[in-house]
C-alpha positions as CSV (number, residue, x, y, z in Angstrom):
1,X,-13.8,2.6,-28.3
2,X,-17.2,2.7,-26.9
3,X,-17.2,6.9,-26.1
4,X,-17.1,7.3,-30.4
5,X,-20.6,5.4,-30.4
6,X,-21.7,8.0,-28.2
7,X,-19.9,11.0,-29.9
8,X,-17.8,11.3,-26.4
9,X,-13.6,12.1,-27.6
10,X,-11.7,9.5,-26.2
11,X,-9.8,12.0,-24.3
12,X,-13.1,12.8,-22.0
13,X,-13.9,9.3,-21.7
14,X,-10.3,8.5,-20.4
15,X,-11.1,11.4,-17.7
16,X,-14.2,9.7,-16.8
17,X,-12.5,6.5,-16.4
18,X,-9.6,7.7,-14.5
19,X,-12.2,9.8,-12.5
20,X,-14.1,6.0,-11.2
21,X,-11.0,4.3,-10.8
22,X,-10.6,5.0,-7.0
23,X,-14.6,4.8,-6.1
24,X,-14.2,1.2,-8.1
25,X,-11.6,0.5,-5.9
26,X,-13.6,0.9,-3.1
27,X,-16.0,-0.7,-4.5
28,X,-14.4,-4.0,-5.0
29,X,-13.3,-4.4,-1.7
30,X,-16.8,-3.3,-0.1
31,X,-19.8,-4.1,-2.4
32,X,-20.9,-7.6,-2.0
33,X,-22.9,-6.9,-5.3
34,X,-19.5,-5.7,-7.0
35,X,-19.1,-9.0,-9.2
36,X,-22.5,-9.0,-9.9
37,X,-22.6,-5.2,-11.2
38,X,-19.3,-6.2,-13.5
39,X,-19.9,-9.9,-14.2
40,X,-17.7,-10.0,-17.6
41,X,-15.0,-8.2,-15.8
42,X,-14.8,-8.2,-12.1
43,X,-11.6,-10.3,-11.7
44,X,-9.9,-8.7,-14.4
45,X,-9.9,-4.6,-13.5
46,X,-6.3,-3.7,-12.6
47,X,-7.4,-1.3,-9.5
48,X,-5.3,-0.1,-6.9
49,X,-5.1,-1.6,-2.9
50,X,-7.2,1.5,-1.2
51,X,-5.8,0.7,1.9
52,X,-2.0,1.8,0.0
53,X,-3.6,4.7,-1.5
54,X,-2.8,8.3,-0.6
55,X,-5.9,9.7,0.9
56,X,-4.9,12.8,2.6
57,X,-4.1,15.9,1.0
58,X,-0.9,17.3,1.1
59,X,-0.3,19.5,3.6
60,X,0.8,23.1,2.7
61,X,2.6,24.1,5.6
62,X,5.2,21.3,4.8
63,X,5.5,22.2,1.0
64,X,8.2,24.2,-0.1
């Protein structure tokens, strides 16, 4: 993995991954640079549909 060339444990650098999956999302559907940015890769990032996301927070008055 890339994050041991950099002394980052894999653990953090799963975070940080995780962390930039939705903005990639976004990303991919609004960029028009987006395959440029990620040429090697563009097509083949499993990212989720943003528009089937959940967005809003939950709201506590309906939690139990």
């Amino acid at each position: 993995m890339v994050a041991s060339d950099i002394d980052v444990r894999d653990a953090d650098a799963m975070l940080i991954v995780y962390a930039l999956v939705p903005a990639l999302a976004v990303g991919r559907d609004h960029d028009p640079y987006f395959e440029y940015l990620f040429p090697d890769v563009h097509d083949q990032m499993d990212l989720p549909d943003p528009k089937e996301t959940e967005t809003m927070p939950a709201d506590p008055a309906n939690e139990e």
